[in-house]
N, CA, C and O atoms as a GROMACS GRO file, in nm:
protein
  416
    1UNK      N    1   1.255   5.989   0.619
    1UNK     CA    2   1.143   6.058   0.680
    1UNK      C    3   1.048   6.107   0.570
    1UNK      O    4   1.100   6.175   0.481
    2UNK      N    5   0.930   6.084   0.563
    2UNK     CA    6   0.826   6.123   0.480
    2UNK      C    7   0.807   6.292   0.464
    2UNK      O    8   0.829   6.375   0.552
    3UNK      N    9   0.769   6.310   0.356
    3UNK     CA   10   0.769   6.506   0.322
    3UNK      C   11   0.648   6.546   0.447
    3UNK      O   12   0.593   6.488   0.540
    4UNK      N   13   0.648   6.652   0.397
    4UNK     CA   14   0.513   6.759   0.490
    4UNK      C   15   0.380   6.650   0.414
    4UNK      O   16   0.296   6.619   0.499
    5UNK      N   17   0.361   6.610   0.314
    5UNK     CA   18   0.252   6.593   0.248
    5UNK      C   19   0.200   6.412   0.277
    5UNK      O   20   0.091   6.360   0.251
    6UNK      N   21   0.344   6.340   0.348
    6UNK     CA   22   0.308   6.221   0.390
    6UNK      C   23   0.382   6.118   0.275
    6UNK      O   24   0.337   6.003   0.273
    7UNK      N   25   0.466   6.142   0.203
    7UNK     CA   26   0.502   6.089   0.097
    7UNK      C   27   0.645   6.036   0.138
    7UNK      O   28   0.734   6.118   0.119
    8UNK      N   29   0.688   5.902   0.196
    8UNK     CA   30   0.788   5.844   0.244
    8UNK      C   31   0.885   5.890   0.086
    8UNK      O   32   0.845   5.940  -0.019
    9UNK      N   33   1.057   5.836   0.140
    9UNK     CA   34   1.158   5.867   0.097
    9UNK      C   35   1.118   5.682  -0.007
    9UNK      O   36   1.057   5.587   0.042
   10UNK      N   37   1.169   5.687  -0.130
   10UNK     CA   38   1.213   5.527  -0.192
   10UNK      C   39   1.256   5.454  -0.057
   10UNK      O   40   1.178   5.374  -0.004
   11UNK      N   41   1.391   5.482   0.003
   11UNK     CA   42   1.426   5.386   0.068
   11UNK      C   43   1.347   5.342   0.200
   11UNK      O   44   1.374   5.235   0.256
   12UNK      N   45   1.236   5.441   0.252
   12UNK     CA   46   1.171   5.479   0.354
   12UNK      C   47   1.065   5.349   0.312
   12UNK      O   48   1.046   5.272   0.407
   13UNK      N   49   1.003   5.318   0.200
   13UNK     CA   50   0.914   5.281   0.128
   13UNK      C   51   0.937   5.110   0.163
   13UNK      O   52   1.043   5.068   0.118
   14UNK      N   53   0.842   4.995   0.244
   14UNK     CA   54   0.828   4.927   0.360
   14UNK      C   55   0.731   4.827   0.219
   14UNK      O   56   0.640   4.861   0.143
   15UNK      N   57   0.810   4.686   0.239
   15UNK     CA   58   0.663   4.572   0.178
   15UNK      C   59   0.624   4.563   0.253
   15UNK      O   60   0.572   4.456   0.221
   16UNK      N   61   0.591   4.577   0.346
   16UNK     CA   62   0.417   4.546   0.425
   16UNK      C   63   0.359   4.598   0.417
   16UNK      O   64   0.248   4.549   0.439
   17UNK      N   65   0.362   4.781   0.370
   17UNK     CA   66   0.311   4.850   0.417
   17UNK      C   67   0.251   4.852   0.251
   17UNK      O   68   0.129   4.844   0.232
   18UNK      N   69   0.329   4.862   0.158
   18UNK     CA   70   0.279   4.828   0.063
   18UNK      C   71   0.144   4.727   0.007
   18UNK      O   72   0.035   4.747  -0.048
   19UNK      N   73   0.228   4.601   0.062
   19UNK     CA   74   0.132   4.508   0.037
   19UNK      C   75   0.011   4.472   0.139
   19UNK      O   76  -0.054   4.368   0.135
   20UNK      N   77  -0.003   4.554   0.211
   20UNK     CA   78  -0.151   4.563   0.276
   20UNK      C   79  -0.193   4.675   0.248
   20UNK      O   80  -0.309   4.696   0.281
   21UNK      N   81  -0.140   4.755   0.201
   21UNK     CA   82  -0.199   4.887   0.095
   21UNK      C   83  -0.296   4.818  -0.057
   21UNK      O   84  -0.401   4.856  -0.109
   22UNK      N   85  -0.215   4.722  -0.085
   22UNK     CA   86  -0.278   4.674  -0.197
   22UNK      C   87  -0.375   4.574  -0.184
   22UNK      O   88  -0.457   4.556  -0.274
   23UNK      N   89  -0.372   4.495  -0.060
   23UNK     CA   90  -0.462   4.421  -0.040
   23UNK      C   91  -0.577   4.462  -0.024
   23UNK      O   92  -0.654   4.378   0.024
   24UNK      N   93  -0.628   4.585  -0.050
   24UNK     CA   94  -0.818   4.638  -0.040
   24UNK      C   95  -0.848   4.656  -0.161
   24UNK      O   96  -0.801   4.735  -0.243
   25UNK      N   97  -0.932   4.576  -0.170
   25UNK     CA   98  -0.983   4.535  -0.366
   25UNK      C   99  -0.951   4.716  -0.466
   25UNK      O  100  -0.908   4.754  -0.575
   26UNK      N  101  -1.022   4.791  -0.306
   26UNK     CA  102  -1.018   4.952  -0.401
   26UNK      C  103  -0.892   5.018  -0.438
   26UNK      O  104  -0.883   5.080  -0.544
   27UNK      N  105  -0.780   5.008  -0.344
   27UNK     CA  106  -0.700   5.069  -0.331
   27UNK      C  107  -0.650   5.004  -0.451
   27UNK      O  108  -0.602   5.075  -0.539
   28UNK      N  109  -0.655   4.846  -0.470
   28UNK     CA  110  -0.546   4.751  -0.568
   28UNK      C  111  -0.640   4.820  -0.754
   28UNK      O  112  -0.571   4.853  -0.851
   29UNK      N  113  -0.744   4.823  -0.755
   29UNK     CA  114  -0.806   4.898  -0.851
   29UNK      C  115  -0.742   5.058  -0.886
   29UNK      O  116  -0.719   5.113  -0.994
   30UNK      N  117  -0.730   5.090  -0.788
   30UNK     CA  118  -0.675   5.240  -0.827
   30UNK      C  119  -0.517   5.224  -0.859
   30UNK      O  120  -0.467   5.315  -0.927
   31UNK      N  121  -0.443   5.131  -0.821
   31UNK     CA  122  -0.269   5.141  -0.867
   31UNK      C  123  -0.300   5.034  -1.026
   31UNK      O  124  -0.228   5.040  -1.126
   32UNK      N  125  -0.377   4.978  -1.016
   32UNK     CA  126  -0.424   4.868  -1.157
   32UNK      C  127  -0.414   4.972  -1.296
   32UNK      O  128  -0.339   4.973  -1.394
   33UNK      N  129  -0.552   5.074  -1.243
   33UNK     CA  130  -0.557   5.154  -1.310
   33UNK      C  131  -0.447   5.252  -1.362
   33UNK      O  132  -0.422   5.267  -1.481
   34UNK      N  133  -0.380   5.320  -1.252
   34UNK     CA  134  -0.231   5.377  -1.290
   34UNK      C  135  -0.152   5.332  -1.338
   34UNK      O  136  -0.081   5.408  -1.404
   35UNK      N  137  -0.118   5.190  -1.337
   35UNK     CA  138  -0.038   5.140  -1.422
   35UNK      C  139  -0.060   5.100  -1.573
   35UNK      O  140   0.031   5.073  -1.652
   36UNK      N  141  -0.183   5.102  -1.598
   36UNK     CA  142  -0.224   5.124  -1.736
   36UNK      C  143  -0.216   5.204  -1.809
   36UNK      O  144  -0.186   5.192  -1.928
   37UNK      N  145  -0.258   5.361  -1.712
   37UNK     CA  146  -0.180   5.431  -1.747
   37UNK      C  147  -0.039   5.504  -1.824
   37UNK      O  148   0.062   5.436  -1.807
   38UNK      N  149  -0.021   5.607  -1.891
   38UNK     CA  150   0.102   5.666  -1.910
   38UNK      C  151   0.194   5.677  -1.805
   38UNK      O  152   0.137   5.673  -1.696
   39UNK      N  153   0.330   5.690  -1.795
   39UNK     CA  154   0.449   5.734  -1.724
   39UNK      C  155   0.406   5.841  -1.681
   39UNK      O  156   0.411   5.936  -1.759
   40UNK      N  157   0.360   5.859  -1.573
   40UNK     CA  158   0.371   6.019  -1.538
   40UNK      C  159   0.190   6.112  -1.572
   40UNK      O  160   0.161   6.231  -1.562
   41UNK      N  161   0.132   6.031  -1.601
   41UNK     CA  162   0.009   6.046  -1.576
   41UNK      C  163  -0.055   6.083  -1.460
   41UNK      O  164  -0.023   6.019  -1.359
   42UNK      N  165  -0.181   6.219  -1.440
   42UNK     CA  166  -0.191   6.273  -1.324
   42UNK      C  167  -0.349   6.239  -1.359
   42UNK      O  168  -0.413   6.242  -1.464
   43UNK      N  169  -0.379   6.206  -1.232
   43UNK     CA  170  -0.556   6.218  -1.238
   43UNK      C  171  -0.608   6.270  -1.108
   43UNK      O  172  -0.543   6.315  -1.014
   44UNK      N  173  -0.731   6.258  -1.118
   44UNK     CA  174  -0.770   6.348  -0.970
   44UNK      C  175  -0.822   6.208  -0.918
   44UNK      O  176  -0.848   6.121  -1.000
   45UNK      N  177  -0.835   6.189  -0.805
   45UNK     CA  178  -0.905   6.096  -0.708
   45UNK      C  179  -1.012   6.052  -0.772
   45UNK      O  180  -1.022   5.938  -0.819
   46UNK      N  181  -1.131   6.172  -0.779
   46UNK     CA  182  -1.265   6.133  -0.823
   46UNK      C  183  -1.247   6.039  -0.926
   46UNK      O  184  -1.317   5.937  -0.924
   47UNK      N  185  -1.148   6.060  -1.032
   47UNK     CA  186  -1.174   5.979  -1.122
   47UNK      C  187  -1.198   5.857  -1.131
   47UNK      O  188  -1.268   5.814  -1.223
   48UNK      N  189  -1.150   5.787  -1.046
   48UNK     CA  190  -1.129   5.650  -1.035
   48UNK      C  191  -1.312   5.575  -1.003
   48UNK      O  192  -1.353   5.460  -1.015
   49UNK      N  193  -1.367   5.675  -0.970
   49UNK     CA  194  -1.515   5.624  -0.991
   49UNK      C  195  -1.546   5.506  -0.864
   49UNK      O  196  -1.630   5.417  -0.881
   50UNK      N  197  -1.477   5.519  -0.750
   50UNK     CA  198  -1.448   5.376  -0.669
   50UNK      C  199  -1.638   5.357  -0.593
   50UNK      O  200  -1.687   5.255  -0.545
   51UNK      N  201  -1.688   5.460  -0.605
   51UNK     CA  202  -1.901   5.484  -0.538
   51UNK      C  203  -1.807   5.452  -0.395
   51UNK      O  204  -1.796   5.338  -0.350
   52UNK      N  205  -1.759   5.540  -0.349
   52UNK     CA  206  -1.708   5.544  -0.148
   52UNK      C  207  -1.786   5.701  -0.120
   52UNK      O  208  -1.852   5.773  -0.195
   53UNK      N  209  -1.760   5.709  -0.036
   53UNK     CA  210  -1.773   5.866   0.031
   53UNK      C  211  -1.675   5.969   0.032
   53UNK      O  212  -1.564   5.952   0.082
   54UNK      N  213  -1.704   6.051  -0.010
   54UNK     CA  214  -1.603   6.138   0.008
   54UNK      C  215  -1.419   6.121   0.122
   54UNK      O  216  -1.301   6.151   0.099
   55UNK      N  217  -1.501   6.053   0.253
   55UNK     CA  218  -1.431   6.058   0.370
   55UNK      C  219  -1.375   5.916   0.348
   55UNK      O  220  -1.264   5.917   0.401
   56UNK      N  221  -1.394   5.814   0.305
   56UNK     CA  222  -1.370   5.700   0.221
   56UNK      C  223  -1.280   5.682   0.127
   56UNK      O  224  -1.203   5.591   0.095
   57UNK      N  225  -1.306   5.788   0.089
   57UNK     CA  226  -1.193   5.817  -0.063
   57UNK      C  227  -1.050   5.895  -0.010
   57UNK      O  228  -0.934   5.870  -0.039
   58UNK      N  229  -1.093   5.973   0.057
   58UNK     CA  230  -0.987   6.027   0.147
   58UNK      C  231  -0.878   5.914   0.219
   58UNK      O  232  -0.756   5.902   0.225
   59UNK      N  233  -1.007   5.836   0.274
   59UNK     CA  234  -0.863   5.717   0.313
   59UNK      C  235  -0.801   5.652   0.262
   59UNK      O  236  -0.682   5.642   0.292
   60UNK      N  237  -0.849   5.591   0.175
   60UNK     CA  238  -0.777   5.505   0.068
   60UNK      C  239  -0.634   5.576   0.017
   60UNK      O  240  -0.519   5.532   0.021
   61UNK      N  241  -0.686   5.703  -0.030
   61UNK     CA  242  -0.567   5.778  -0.092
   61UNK      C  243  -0.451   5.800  -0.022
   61UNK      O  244  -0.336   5.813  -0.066
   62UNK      N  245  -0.500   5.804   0.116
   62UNK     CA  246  -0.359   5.833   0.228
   62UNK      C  247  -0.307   5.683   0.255
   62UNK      O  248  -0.186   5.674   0.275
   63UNK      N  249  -0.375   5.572   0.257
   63UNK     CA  250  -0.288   5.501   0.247
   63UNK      C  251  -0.182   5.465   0.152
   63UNK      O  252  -0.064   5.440   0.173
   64UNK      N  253  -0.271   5.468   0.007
   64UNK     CA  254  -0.218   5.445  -0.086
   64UNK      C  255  -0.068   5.546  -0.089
   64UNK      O  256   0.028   5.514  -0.158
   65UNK      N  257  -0.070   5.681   0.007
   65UNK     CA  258   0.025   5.770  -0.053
   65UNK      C  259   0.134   5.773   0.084
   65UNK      O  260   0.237   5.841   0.086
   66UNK      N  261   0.093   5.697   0.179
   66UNK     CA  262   0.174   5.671   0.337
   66UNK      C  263   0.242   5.517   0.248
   66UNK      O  264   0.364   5.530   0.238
   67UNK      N  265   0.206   5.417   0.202
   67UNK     CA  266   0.276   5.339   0.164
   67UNK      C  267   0.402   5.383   0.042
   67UNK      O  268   0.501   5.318   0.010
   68UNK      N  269   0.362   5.491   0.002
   68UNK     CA  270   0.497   5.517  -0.131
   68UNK      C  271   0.443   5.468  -0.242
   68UNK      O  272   0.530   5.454  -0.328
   69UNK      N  273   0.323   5.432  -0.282
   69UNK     CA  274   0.260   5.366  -0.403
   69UNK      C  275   0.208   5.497  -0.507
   69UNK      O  276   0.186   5.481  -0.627
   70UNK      N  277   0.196   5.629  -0.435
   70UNK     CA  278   0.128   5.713  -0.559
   70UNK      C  279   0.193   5.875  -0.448
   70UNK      O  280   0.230   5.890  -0.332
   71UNK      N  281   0.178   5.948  -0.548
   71UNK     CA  282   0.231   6.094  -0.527
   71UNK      C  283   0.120   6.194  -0.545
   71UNK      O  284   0.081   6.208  -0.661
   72UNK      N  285   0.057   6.272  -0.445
   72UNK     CA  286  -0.089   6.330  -0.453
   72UNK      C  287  -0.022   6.446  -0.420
   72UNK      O  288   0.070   6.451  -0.338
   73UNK      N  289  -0.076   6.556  -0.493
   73UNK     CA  290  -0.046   6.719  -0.487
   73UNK      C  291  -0.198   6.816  -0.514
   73UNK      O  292  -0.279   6.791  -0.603
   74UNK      N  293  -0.205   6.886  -0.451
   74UNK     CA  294  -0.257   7.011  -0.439
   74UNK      C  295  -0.328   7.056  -0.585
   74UNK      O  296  -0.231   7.052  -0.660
   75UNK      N  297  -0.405   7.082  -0.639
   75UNK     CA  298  -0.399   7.143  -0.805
   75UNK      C  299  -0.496   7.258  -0.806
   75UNK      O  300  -0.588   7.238  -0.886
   76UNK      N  301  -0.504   7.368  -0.745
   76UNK     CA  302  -0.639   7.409  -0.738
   76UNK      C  303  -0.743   7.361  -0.618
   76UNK      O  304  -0.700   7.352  -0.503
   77UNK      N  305  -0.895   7.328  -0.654
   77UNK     CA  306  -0.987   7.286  -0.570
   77UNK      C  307  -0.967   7.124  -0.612
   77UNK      O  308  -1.044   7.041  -0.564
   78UNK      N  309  -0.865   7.084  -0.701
   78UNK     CA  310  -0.869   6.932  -0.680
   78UNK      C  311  -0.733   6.855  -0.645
   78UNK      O  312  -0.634   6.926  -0.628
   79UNK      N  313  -0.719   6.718  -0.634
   79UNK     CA  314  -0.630   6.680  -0.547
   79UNK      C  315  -0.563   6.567  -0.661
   79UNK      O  316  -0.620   6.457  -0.655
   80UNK      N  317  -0.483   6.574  -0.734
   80UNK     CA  318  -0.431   6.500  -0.829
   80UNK      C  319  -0.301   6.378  -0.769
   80UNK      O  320  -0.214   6.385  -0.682
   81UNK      N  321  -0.340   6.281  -0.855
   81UNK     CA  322  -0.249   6.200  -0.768
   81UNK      C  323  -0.173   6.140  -0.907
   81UNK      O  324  -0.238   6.153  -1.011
   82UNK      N  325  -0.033   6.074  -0.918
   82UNK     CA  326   0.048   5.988  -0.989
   82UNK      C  327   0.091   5.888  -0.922
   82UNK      O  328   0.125   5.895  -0.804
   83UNK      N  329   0.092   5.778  -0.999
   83UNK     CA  330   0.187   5.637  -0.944
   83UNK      C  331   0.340   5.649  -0.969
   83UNK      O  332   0.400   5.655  -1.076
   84UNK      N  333   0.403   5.650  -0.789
   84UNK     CA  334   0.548   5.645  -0.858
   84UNK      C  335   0.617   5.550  -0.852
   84UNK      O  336   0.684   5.491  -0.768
   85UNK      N  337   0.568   5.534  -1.051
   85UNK     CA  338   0.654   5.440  -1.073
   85UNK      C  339   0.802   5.421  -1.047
   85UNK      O  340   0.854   5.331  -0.981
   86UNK      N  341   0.849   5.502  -1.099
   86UNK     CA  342   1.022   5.490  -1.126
   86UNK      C  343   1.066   5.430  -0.962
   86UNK      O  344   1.132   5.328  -0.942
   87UNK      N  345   1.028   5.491  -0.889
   87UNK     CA  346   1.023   5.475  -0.757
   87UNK      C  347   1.011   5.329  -0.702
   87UNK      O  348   1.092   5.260  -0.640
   88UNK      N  349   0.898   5.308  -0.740
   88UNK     CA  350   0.846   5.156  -0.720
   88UNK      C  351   0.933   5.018  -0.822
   88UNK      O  352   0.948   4.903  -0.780
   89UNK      N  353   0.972   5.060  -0.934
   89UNK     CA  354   1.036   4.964  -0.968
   89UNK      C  355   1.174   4.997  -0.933
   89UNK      O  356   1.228   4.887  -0.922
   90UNK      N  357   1.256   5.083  -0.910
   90UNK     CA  358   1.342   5.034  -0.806
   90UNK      C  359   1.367   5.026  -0.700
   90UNK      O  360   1.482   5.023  -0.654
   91UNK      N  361   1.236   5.018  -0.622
   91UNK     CA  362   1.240   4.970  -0.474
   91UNK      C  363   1.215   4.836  -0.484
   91UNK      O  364   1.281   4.747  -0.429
   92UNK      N  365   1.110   4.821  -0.562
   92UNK     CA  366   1.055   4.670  -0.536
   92UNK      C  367   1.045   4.640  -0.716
   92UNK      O  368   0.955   4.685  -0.788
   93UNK      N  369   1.143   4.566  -0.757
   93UNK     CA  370   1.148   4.547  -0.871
   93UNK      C  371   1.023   4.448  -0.934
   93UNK      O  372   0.980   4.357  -0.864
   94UNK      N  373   0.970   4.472  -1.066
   94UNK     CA  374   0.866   4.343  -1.053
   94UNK      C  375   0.734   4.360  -1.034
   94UNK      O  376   0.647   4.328  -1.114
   95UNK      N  377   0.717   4.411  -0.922
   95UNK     CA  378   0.634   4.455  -0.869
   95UNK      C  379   0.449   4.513  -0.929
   95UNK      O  380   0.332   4.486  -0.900
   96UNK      N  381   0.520   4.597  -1.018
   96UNK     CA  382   0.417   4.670  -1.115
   96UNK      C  383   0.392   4.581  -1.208
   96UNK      O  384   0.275   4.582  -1.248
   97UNK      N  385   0.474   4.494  -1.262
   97UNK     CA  386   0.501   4.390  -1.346
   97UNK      C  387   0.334   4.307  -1.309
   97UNK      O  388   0.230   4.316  -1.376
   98UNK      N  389   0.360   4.220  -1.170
   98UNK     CA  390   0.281   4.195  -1.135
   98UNK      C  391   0.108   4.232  -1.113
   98UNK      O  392   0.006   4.165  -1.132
   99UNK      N  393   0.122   4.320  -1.082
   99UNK     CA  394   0.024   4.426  -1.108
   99UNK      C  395  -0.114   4.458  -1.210
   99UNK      O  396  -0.236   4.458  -1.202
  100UNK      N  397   0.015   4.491  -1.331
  100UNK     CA  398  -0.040   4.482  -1.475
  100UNK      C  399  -0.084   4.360  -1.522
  100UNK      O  400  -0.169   4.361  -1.611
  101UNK      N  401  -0.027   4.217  -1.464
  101UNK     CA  402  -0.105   4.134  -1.546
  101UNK      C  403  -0.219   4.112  -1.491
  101UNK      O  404  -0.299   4.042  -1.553
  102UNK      N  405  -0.260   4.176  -1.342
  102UNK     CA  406  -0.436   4.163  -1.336
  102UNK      C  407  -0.482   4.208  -1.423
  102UNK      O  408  -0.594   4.162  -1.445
  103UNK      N  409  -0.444   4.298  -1.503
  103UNK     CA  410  -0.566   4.401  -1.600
  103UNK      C  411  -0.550   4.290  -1.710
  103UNK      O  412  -0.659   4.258  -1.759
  104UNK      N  413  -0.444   4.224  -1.760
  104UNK     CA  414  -0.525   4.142  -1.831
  104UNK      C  415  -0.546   4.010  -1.863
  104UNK      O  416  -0.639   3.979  -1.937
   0.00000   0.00000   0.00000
């Protein structure tokens, strides 16, 4: 069962749900980016620079965080999100693997 915040359990964590999470050019840009990222690296939404709408950006992120692909918390007036990894490579091994060689 997913927390109060919408964040499924590893085992809860679904390839379809995943991989049509990743299939929207934006959403697949924003886990691209996290995985370039450090281990455990936190950024805020805005950062990702995606030019959506506010209410736009909002969605993306809930999918991205209803599929099990990233971990978004509270920080103040902003909304910080991480890719969980550890998570993701042992749910779906590879996976990130894949991922990373879009970036290069």
């Amino acid at each position: 069962m997913a927390d109060e915040n919408g964040h499924p359990e590893p085992e809860e964590m679904q390839l379809g749900a995943v991989m049509s999470a990743l299939a929207d050019p934006l959403r697949r840009k924003v886990v691209t980016e996290l995985v370039g990222d450090d281990d455990g690296a936190e950024r805020t939404c805005m950062s990702f620079e995606l030019g959506v709408t506010k209410s736009t950006l909002t969605h993306h992120f809930r999918v991205l965080r209803e599929a099990g692909l990233v971990f978004q918390v509270d920080r103040g007036n902003s909304r910080k999100v991480t890719l969980r990894r550890q998570e993701l490579n042992e749910r779906f091994p590879g996976l990130l693997d894949l991922i990373a060689n879009e970036i290069r």
